[in-house]
C-alpha positions as CSV (number, residue, x, y, z in Angstrom):
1,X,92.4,165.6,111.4
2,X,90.1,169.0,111.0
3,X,89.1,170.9,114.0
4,X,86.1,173.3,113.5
5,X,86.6,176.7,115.3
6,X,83.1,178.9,116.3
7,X,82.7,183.0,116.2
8,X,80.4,185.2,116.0
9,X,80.5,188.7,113.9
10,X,78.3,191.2,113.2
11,X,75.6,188.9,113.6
12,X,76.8,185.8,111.7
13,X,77.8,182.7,112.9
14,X,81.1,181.9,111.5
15,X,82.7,178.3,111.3
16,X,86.2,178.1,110.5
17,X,86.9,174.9,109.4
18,X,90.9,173.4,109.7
19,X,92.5,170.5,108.2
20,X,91.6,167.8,106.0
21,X,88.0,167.2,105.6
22,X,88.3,163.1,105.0
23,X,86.1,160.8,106.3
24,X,88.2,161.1,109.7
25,X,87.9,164.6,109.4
26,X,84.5,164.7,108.7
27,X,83.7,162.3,111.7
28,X,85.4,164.7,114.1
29,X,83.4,168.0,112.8
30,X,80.1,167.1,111.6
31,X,78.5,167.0,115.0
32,X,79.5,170.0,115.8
33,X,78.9,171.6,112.1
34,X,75.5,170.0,111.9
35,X,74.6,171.5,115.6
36,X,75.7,175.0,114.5
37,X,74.6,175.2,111.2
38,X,70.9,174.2,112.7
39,X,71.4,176.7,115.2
40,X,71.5,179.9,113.2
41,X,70.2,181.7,110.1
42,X,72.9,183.3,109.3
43,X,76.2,181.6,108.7
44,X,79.6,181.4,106.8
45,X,81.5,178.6,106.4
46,X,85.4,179.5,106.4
47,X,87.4,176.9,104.3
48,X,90.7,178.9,104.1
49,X,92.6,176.1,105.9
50,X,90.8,173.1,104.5
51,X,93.3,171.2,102.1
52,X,91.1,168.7,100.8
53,X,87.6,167.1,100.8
54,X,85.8,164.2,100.1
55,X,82.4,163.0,99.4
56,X,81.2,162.7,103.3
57,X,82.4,166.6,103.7
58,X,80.6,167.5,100.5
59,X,77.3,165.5,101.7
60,X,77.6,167.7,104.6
61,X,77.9,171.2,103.2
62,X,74.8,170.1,101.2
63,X,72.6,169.1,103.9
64,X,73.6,172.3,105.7
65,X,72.7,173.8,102.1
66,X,69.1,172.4,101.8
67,X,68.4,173.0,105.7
68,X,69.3,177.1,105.5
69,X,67.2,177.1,102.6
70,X,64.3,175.7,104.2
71,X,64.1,177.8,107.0
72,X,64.6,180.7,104.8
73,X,68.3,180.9,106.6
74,X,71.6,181.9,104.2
75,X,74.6,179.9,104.3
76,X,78.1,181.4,102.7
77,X,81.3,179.6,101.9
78,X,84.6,181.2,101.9
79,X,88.3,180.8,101.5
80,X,87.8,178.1,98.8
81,X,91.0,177.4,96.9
82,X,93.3,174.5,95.5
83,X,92.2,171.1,95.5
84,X,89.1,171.9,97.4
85,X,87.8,174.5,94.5
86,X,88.5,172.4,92.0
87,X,86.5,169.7,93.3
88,X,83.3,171.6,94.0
89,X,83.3,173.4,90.9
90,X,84.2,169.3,88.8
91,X,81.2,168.3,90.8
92,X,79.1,172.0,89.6
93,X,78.4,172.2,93.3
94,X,80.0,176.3,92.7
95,X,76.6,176.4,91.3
96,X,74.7,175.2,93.8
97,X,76.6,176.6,97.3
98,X,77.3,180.0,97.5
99,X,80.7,180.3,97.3
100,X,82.7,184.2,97.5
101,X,86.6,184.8,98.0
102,X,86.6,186.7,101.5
103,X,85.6,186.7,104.6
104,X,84.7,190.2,104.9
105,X,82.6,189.4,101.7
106,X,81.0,186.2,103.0
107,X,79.7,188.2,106.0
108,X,78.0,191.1,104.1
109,X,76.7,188.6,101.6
110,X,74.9,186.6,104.5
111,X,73.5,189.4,105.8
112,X,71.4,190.5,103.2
């Protein structure tokens, strides 16, 4: 099960994501993700304590992708390791999302 966590710092909305993204995962946080994500410009995505996705959790990380980009909003993932980095970057999406190591990073990064 994930569990999706929501703070705000420095002006960026930040979601810290928990637990394995699966499609029982996925059901339990996308609501939530999709509201918050549509909610502000400005927002990183903390995937330190996500052990694994799957195609519904990538499908959602791209939607919440395109939509920042259309509104001219930035959206930042962080904490990407293991399993979880080596999928996105087999699927090339480490060229589409933007993807840094830290969350202190993550933050500045959105804010520019």
């Amino acid at each position: 099960m994930a569990t999706l966590d929501q703070s705000s710092r420095d002006g960026v909305q930040v979601l810290h994501i928990r637990g394995s993204l699966n499609q029982h995962g996925v059901d339990t946080v996308e609501s939530a993700f999709n509201q918050a994500t549509g909610a502000s410009s400005r927002i990183v995505v903390d995937l330190s304590e996500v052990d694994v996705v799957n195609t519904p959790a990538l499908a959602m990380f791209l939607g919440a992708h395109r939509a920042a980009r259309q509104t001219g909003g930035r959206l930042v993932f962080t904490g990407v390791q293991g399993m979880v980095h080596d999928l996105l970057c087999r699927c090339r999406l480490d060229n589409v999302l933007t993807i840094v190591p830290e969350l202190g990073e993550a933050i500045q990064s959105v804010k520019k």
